[in-house]
C-alpha positions as CSV (number, residue, x, y, z in Angstrom):
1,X,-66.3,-21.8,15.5
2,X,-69.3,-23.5,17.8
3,X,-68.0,-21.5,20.6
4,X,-67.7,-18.3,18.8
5,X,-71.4,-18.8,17.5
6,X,-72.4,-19.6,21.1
7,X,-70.8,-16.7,21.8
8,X,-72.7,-14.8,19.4
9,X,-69.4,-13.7,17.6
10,X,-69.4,-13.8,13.5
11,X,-65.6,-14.2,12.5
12,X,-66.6,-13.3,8.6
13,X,-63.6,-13.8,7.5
14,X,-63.2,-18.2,7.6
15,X,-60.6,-19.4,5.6
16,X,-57.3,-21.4,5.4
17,X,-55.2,-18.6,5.5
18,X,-57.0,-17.8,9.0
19,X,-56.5,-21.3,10.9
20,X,-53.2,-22.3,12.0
21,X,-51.5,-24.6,14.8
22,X,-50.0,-23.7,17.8
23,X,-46.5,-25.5,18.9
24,X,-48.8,-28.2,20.6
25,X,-50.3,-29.2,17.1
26,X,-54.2,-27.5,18.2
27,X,-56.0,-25.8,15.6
28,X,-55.7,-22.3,15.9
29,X,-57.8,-19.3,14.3
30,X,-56.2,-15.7,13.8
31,X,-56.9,-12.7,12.3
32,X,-60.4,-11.6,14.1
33,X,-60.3,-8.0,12.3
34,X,-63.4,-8.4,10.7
35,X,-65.3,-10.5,13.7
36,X,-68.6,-8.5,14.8
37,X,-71.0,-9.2,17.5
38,X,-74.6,-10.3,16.7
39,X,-76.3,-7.5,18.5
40,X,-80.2,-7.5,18.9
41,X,-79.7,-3.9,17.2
42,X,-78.1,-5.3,13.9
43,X,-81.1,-8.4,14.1
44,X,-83.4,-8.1,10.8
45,X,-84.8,-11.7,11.1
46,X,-83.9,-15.0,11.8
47,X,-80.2,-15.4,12.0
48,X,-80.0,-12.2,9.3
49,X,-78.1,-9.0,10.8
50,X,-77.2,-5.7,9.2
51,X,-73.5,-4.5,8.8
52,X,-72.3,-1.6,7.9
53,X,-68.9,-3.0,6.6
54,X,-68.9,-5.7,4.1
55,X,-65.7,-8.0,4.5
56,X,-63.8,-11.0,3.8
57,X,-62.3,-13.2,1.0
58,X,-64.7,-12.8,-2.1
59,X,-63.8,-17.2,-2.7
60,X,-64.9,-17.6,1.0
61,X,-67.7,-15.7,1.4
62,X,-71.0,-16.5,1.7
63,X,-73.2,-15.4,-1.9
64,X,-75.4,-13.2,0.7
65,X,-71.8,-11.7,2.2
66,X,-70.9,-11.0,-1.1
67,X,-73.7,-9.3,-2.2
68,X,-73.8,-7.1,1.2
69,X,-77.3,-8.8,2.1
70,X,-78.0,-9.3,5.9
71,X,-76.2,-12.5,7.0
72,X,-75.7,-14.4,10.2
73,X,-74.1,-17.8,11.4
74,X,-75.2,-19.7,8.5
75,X,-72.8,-17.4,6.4
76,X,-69.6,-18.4,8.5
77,X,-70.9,-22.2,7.5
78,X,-70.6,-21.7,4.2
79,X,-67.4,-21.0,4.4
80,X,-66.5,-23.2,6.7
81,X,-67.6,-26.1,4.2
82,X,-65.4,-24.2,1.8
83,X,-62.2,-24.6,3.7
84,X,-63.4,-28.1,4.7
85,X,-63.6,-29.0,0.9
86,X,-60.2,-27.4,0.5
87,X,-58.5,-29.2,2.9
88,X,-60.6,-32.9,1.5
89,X,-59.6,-31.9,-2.2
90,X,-56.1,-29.8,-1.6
91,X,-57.1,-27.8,-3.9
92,X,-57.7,-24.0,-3.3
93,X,-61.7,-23.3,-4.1
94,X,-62.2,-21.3,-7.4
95,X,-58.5,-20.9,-7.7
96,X,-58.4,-20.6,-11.6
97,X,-61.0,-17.9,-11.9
98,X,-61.2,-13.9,-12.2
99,X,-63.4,-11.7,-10.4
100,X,-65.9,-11.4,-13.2
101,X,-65.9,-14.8,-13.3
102,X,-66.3,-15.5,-10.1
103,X,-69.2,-12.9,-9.4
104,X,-70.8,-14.5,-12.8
105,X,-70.0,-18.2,-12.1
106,X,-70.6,-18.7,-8.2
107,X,-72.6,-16.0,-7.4
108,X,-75.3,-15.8,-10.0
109,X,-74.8,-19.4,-11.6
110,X,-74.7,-20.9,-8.0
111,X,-71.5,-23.1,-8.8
112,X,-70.1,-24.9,-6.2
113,X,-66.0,-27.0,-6.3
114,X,-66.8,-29.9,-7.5
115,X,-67.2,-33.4,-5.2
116,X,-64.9,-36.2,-5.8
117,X,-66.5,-39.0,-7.5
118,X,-65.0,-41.5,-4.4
119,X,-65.7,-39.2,-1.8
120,X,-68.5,-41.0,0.8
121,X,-72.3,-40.1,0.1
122,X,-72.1,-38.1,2.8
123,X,-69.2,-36.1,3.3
124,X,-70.4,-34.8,-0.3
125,X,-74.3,-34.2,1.5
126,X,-72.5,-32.5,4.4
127,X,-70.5,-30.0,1.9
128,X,-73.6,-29.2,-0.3
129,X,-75.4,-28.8,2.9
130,X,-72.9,-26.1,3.9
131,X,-72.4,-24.3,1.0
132,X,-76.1,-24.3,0.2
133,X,-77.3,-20.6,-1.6
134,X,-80.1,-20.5,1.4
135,X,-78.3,-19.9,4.7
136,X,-81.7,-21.5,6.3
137,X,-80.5,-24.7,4.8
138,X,-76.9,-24.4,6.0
139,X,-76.3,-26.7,9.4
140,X,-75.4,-25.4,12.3
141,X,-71.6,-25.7,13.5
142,X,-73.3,-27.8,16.2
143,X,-74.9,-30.0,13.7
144,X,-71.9,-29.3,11.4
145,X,-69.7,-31.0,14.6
146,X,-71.6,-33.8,14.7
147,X,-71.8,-34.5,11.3
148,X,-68.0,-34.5,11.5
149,X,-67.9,-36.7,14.7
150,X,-69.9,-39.2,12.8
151,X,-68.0,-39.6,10.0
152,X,-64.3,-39.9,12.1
153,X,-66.0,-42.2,14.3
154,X,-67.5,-44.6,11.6
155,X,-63.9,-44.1,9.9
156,X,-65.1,-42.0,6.3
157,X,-62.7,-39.3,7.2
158,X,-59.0,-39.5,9.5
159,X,-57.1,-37.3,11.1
160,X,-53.4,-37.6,8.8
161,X,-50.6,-39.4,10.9
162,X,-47.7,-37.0,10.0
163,X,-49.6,-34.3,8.7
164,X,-52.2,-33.3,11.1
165,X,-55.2,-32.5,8.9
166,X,-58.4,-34.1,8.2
167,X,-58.4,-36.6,4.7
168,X,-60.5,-39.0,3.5
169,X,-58.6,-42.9,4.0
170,X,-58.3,-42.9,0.2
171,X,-57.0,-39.3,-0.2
172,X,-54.4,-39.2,2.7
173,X,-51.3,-38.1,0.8
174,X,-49.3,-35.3,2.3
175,X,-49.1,-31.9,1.5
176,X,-46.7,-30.6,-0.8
């Protein structure tokens, strides 16, 4: 993602279903239908650009995706910290709720999955951060990186021996 963004390429379209590994066990993403260039045409601010098409999963996307508002990188974080909770809590986000519900619920409500009690101080900072309701809260998938740098490196989350996905050391169990 921080080399699409560098690339000034929006996938739009972030989510588990979207991110696979190849035969060499590297993290893979797919499925770049949607993906759009951020063209100084499109620009209507600060990291806000217009498109004509509105796309993605309604559980992934962004609340200014969803409501066809003018969106940028900071969208693709949100649901980047979406799949990143999903993969911490192996749980799918929103699962049990209906479209109404959702639209009602996430969107207007602002609700957000809910953080593990145990999860570190801030892994649960770092996924607020990211699925903040202002994108110009939202890091950066450079700052995002090195958020997630930090915490590998001071041991708050692992890579899974046998499973090859990130968990927190008190959460690794594998995936059934």
């Amino acid at each position: 993602m921080r080399y699409l963004h560098s690339n000034n390429i929006l996938l739009r379209d972030l989510k588990t279903e979207n991110v696979g590994f190849d035969k060499h066990g590297y993290i893979k993403l797919f499925d770049f239908g949607l993906a759009v260039e951020l063209r100084d045409d499109r620009k209507v601010g600060i990291d806000k650009y217009n498109f004509s098409i509105v796309g993605g999963t309604a559980r992934y996307m962004s609340p200014e995706a969803a409501y066809g508002k003018p969106m940028g990188k900071a969208s693709d974080v949100y649901s980047f910290a979406l799949l990143v909770w999903e993969t911490l809590a192996l749980e799918v986000p929103f699962s049990s709720m209906k479209s109404h519900d959702f639209i009602q619920e996430v969107l207007e409500r602002r609700r957000r999955p809910r953080l593990h009690f145990k999860w570190p101080a801030v892994v649960k900072e770092m996924l607020s951060l990211g699925w903040a309701t202002d994108p110009n809260l939202r890091p950066s998938f450079e700052q995002f990186g090195h958020m997630l740098q930090d915490l590998s490196q001071r041991g708050l989350i692992v890579e899974h021996q046998t499973h090859r996905r990130l968990c927190l050391p008190s959460f690794c169990r594998p995936i059934l």
